[in-house]
DOMAR-85455 format. One record per atom (N, C-alpha, C): y, x, z. Coordinates in steps of 0.001 Angstrom, whole numbers, padded with zeros to 6 digits, always signed. Last residue first. Layout:
! DOMAR-85455
YXZ
...
This chain:
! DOMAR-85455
+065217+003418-017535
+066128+003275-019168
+065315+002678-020028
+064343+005252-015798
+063425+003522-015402
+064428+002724-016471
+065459+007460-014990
+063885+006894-015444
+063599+006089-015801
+067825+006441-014045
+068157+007318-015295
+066326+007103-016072
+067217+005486-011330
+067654+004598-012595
+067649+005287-013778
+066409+007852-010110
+065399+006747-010328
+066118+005917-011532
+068446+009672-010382
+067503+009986-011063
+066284+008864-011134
+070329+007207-008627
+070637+008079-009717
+069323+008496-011148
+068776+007548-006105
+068860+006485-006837
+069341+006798-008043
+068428+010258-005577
+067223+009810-006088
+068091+008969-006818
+071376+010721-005247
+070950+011610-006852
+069605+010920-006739
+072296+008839-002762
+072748+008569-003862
+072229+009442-005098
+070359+010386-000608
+069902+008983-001532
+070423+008537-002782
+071216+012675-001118
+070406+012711-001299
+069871+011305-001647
+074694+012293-001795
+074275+012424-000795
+072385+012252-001466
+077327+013974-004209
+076731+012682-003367
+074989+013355-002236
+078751+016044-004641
+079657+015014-004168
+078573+013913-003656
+077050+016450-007822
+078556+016732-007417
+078428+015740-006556
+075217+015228-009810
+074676+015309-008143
+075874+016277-007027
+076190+015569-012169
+075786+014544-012120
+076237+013946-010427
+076499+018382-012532
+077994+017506-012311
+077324+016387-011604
+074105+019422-012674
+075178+019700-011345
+076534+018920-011567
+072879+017988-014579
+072940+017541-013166
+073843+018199-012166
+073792+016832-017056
+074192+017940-016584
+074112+017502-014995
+070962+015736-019345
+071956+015407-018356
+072565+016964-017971
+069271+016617-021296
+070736+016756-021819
+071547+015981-020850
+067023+016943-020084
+067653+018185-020376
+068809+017977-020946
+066097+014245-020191
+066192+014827-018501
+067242+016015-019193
+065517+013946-023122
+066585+013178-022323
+066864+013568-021268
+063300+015880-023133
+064680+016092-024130
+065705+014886-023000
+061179+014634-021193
+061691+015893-021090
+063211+016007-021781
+060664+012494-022722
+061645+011585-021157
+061842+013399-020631
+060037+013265-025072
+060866+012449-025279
+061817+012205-023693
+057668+014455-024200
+058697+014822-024884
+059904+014126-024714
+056220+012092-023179
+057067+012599-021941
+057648+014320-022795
+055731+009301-023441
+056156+010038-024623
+057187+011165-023631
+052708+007823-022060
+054562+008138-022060
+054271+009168-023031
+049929+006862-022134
+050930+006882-023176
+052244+007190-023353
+049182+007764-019432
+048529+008626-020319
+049389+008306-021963
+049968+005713-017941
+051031+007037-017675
+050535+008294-018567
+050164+002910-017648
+049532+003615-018692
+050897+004522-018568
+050325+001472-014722
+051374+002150-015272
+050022+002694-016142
+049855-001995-012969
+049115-000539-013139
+049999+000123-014535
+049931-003535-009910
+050604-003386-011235
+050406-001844-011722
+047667-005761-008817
+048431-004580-008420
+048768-004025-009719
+045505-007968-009175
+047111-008008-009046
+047576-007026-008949
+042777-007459-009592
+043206-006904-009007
+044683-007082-009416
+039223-008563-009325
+040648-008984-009692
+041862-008432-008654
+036012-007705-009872
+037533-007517-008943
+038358-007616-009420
+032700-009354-009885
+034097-008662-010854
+035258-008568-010186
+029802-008125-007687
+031361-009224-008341
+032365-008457-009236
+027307-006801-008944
+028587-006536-008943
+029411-007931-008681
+024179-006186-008524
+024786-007077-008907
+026150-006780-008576
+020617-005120-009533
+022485-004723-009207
+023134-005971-009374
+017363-004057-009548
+018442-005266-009991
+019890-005116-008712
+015331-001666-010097
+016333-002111-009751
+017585-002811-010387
+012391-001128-010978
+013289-001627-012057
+014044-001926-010652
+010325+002079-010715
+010348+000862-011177
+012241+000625-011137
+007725+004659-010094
+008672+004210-010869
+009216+002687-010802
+006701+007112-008008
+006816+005853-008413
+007512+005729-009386
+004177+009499-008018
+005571+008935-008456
+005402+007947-008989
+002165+011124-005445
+002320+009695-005795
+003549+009674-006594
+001269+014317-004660
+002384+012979-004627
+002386+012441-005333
-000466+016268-004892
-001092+014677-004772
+000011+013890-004298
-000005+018435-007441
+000052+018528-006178
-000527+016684-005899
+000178+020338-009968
-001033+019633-009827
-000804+019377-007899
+002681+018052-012315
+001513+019691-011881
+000711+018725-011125
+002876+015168-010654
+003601+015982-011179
+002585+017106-010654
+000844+011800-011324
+001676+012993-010495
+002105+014057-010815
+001648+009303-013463
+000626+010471-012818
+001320+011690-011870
+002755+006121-011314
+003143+006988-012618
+001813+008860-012329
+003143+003076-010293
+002469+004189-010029
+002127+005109-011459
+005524+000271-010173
+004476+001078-011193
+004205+002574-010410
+007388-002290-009636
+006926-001108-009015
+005344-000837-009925
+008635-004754-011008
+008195-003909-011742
+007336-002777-010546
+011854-004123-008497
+010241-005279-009029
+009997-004389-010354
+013832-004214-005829
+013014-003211-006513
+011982-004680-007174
+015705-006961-004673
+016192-005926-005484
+015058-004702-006199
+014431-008465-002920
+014115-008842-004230
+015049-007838-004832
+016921-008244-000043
+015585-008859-000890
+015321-008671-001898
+018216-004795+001218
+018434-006464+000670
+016730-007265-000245
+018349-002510+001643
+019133-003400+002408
+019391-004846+002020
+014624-001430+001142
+016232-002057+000683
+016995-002536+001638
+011516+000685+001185
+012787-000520+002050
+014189-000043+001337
+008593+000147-000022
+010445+000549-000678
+011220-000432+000092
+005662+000828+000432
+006510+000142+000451
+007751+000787+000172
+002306+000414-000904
+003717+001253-000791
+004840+000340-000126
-001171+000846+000000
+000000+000000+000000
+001239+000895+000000
């Protein structure tokens, strides 16, 4: 008798006894595991960051003049700055 403990019912079937490997007396099993997945729906907003044209968002970054730009303001005021200048 074999047995195959699962964390669940009826997941191993088919179980088949296969010839043993060289010449030692372990037993190989073989058989058919059943999977089941729910599908995940996922609301969270996802960026194709593999299609930017990041030539393109390089040449535009290089024809700001940031030391004028970031003259005079305060670390929140050049993110917000460099966040809006991105987001064109």
């Amino acid at each position: 008798m074999t047995y195959v403990f699962t964390s669940e019912d009826n997941v191993v079937q088919g179980l088949q006894y296969e010839s043993p490997l060289g010449k030692n007396d372990h037993a190989v099993l073989t058989w058919k595991t059943t999977v089941h997945a729910d599908e995940l729906n996922s609301y969270l907003k996802k960026y194709n960051y593999w299609k930017g044209d990041y030539r393109a968002i390089t040449q535009h970054l290089g024809e700001v003049d940031w030391f004028d730009e970031f003259l005079r303001k305060s670390a929140n005021e050049m993110w917000n700055y460099f966040k809006k200048l991105l987001l064109r």
